[in-house]
C-alpha positions, 0 to 999 in steps of 0.5 A, spaced: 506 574 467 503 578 472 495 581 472 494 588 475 488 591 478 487 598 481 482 600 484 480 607 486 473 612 486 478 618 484 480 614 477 486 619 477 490 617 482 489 609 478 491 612 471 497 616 474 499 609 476 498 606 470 502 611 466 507 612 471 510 604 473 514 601 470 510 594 470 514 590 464 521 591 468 517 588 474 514 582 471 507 585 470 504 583 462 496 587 463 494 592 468 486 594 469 483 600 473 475 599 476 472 606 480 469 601 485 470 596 490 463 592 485 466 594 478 473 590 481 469 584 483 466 584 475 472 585 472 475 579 476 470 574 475 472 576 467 480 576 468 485 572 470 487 578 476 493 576 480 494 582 484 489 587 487 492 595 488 485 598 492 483 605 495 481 604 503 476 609 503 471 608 497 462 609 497 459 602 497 464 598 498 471 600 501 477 598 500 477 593 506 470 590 505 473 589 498 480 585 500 475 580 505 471 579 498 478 577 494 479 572 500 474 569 501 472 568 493 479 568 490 484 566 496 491 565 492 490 574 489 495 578 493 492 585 495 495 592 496 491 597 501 492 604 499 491 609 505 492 616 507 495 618 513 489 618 517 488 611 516 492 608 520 486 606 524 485 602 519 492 598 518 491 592 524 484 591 520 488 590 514 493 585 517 487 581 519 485 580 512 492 578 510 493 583 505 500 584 502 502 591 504 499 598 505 503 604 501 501 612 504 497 617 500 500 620 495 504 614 492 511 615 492 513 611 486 519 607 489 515 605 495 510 602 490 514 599 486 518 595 492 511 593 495 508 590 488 515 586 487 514 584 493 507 581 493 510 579 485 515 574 489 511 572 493 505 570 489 511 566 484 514 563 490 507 560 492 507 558 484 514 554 484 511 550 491 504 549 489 508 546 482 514 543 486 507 539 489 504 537 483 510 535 480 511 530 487 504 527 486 504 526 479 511 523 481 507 519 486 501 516 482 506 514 476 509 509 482 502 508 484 503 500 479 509 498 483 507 501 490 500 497 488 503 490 486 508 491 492 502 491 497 499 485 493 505 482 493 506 482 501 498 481 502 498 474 497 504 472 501 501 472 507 504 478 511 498 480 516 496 487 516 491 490 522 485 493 519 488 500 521 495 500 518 493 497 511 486 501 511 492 507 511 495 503 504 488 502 501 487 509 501 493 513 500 494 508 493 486 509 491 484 502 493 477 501 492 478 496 497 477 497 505 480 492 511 475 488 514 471 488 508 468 481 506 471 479 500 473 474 495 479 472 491 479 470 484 486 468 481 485 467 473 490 464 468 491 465 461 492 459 457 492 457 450 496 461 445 496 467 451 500 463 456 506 462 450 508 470 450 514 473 452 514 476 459 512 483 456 507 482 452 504 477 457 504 483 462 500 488 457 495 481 456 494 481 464 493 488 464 488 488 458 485 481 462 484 486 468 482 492 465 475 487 461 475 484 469 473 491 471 467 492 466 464 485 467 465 485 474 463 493 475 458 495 480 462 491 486 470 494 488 474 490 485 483 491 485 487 487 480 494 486 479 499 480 477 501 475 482 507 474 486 505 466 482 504 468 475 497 468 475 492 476 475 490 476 482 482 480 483 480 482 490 473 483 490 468 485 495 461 487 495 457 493 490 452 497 492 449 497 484 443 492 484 445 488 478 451 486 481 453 479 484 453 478 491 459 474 493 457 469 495 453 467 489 460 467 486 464 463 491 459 458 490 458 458 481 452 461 481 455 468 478 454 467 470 459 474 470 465 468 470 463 465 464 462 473 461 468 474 462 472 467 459 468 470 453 470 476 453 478 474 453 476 469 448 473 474 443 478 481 444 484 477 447 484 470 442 485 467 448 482 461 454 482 464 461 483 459 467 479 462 473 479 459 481 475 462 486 475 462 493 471 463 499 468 468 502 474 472 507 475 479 511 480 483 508 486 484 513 491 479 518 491 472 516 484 472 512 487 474 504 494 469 505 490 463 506 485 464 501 490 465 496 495 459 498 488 454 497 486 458 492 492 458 488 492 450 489 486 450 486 488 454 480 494 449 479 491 442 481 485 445 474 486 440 468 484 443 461 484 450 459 478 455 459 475 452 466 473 456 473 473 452 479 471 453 486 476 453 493 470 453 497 466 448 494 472 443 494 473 444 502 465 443 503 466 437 498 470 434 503 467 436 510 465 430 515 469 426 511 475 425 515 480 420 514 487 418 516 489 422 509 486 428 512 489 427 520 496 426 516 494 434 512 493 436 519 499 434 521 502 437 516 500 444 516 501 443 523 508 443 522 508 448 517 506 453 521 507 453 528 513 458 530 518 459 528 515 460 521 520 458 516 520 466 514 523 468 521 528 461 519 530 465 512 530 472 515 535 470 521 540 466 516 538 460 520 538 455 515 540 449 518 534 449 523 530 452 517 532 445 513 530 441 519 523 444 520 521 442 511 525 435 512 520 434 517 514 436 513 516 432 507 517 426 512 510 427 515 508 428 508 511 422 506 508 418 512 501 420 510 502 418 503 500 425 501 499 426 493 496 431 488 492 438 491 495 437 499 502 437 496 500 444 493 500 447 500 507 444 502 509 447 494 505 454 496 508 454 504 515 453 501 514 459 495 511 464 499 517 465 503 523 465 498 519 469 494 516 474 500 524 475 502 525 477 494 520 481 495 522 485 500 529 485 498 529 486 492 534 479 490 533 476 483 529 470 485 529 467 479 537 466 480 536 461 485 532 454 486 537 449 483 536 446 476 528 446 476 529 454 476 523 458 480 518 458 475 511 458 477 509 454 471 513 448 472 509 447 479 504 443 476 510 438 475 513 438 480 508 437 486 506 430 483 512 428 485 513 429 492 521 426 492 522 431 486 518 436 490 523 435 497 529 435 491 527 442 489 525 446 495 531 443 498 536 446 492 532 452 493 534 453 500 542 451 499 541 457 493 539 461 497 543 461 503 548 461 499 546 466 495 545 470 501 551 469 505 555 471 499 553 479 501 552 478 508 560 478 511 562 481 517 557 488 517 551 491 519 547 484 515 551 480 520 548 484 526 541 483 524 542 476 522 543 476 530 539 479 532 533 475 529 537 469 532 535 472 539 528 474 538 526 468 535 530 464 541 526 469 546 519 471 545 517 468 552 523 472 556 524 480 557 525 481 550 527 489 549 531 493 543 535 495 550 537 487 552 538 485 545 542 491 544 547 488 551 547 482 547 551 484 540 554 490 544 552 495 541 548 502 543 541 501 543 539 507 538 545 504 534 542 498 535 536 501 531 538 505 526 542 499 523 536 495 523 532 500 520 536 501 516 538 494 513 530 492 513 526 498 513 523 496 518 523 499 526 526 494 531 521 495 535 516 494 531 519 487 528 519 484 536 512 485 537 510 483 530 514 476 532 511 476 539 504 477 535 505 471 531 507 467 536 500 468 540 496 468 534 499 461 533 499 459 540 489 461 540 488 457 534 492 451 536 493 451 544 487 452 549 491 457 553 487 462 557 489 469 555 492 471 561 497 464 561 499 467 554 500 474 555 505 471 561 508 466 556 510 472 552 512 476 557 506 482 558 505 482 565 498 486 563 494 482 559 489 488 557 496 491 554 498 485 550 489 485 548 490 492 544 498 490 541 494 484 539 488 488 536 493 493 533 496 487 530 492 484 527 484 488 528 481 484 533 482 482 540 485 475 542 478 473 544 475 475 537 481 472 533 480 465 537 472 465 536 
């Protein structure tokens, strides 16, 4: 209901109101009368007053000096100016002060009634769209977990973020984090009794495990949520609080807050926690997908229960001891991650080129005589992008992958034996395609599958949502909105993303000048293709190759 104040020197005029109105049919539950414009401020910083009815002439305050106090102290009360008819001076004043109507000495009480309906439907309109909002945010923080675990997902599985773009996520899901940032990677494992529960109950453990993380680990920025690999996943990043641990302390074991936090787990969860460490990264681009695939590998090649190893201490362990085991790794991963990556293979439907490309990983693989931890990478590269798909798609994974099934907790198994390990990964990519060309038919599914085709075959050409439009026969804004439609991301975006990749790949693996790669894919002004670049991936392509 509606609070009422009127306010005038000459208190008959007020208490003629008062008695006369009738404020119940309008929607008006109390009404309160002040001689003066510092009387009505008195009694508003004491009630609830949603509209104000002033005099303009009063001594000390007037009626205007009056409303421009409301405004400033109380800007969501409606005004009402009194006037007499030499006032009309005074109306544009009024205007500019936002009140809400003026009504003519001596008050005619229909005129009065309408202009307080008025201003009462106003002020509820702006109540229900001030709710509508409230409603909308409470709508959109309960969706904050899944939003959250999504961006998780999509950064752990190894899409590359330019500092700009995932600074924007961070903020607008309440991130402590920032792009950019040093930061660490913890991935931790519950073991023993916790590790046999149900689905459920092993979510709510995580979170339990998450939440006890935060109180060890306060005092530094930390994000925590479940990983796409069954595992916690806790970003970390430097504190400004003292008795915070630096993060490089930690990368290296020297953080005693680890074996702090296995102990809380043992003593309020009953349970053992496994915890692999990485090295120290910036968050954005290529930086947190890599730490996770060596990290995870760690976790997974980790014996026992209860126990913390370290990614990063590991890779120094094997610094300037190079071997033909480490050539032949080297090879491997060139195979692995040279374009077109696997996840363009998958996502354009090619799936005999997407066979041929892990065949000759395993082959080489084979070759060198890889075993244990290395053959972790393979397992992880293979994973990350089925499970990025899924992901971004929504299609039940677990239903495909032959009869290994896709169970994070069999990896453990499957990757000491590298023929069992080509058997699965190669069942999973018929379950897939099988699966996928099921629903793809003759529709809007098969022109982006094209698509892909195209844009993977010609980076290096004149490449533009106008030529590939030509090529499927379609309008190009069609074209577009088809393809923003099937994949929620805008056609044009997805050329440059590909053009981007592709020169990533070409500075870390080539010794291509900068103009000899802007040629190759198709920029003709090297500073253009140097700002995509950066927006890409939040560094120049000089910066990204140092």
């Amino acid at each position: 209901m509606i609070e009422v104040l009127l306010v005038d020197d000459e208190t008959y005029v007020t208490e003629s109101l008062e008695l006369t109105i009738p404020w119940e049919e309008i929607g008006v539950s109390a009404v309160r009368r002040a001689a003066s414009g510092a009387e009505a401020l008195g009694i508003m910083e004491e009630e609830a007053v949603d509209l104000v009815v002033t005099d303009i002439r009063m001594p000390g305050m007037d009626g205007l000096q009056l409303v421009e106090e409301i405004g400033r102290r109380w800007p969501g009360v409606r005004c009402i100016l009194l006037t007499g008819h030499s006032d009309f001076a005074y109306a544009k004043k009024a205007l500019q002060l936002r009140a809400s109507d003026y009504v003519l000495k001596p008050v005619d009480d229909d005129e009065f009634i309408a202009a307080v309906s008025e201003a009462i439907g106003s002020l509820r309109e702006e109540w229900d769209e001030f709710d509508k909002v409230h409603r909308l945010l409470y709508s959109r923080k309960s969706d904050y977990k899944v939003l959250r675990e999504n961006l998780l997902h999509e950064l752990m599985l190894g899409r590359e973020f330019g500092g700009p773009a995932l600074d924007e996520q961070l903020r607008a899901y309440e991130l402590p984090l920032r792009a950019g940032e040093p930061t660490l990677l913890l991935l931790a494992r519950l073991e023993g009794r916790l590790a046999s529960m149900d689905a459920q109950s092993l979510e709510l453990m995580d979170f339990a495990a998450g939440n006890i993380a935060g109180e060890v680990l306060r005092g530094q920025p930390l994000w925590h949520g479940s990983g796409p690999h069954g595992c916690l996943v806790l970003l970390l990043q430097a504190g400004t609080d003292g008795e915070a641990g630096s993060l490089e302390e930690t990368a290296r074991g020297k953080d005693r807050r680890l074996d702090t936090l296995r102990e809380h787990i043992r003593l309020y969860l009953k349970g053992e926690l496994s915890i692999a460490v990485s090295g120290v990264f910036e968050l954005g681009g290529a930086g947190p997908g890599a730490a996770y695939r060596k990290t995870l590998g760690s976790l997974y090649a980790a014996v026992g229960e209860g126990r913390t190893v370290f990614a990063s201490a590991s890779e120094r362990a094997g610094a300037g001891t190079a071997s033909s085991a480490e050539e032949g790794r080297g090879c491997v991963a060139e195979l692995m991650y040279a374009p077109p990556t696997l996840l363009h293979l998958l996502e354009s439907h090619q799936w005999e080129e997407a066979k041929a490309k892990m065949e000759g990983v395993f082959g080489a693989a084979e070759k060198s005589g890889l075993a244990g931890p290395p053959m972790y990478e393979i397992y992880l590269w293979t994973t990350n992008a089925f499970m990025f798909l899924s992901h971004r798609e929504g299609q039940p994974i677990g239903e495909i992958g032959g009869e290994e099934g896709f169970d994070p907790v069999l990896a453990r198994g499957i990757v000491q034996h590298p023929g069992r390990l080509r058997g699965w990964a190669l069942g999973l990519l018929d379950g897939y395609a099988e699966q996928t060309s099921q629903g793809v038919g003759e529709g809007r599914s098969k022109v982006v599958s094209r698509i892909r085709q195209l844009v993977g075959a010609g980076l290096s050409g004149d490449l533009s949502v106008k030529t590939l439009a030509d090529q499927v026969y379609l309008h190009p804004v069609y074209l577009s909105k088809i393809y923003k439609a099937e994949t929620g991301e805008a056609l044009g975006d997805y050329i440059i993303r590909m053009r981007m990749e592709r020169a990533a790949h070409l500075l870390k693996h080539s010794s291509k000048k900068i103009y000899e790669i802007t040629s190759e894919l198709g920029y003709q002004n090297p500073q253009y293709f140097s700002k995509m670049f950066k927006k890409q991936y939040g560094m120049t392509p000089n910066e990204f190759r140092e």
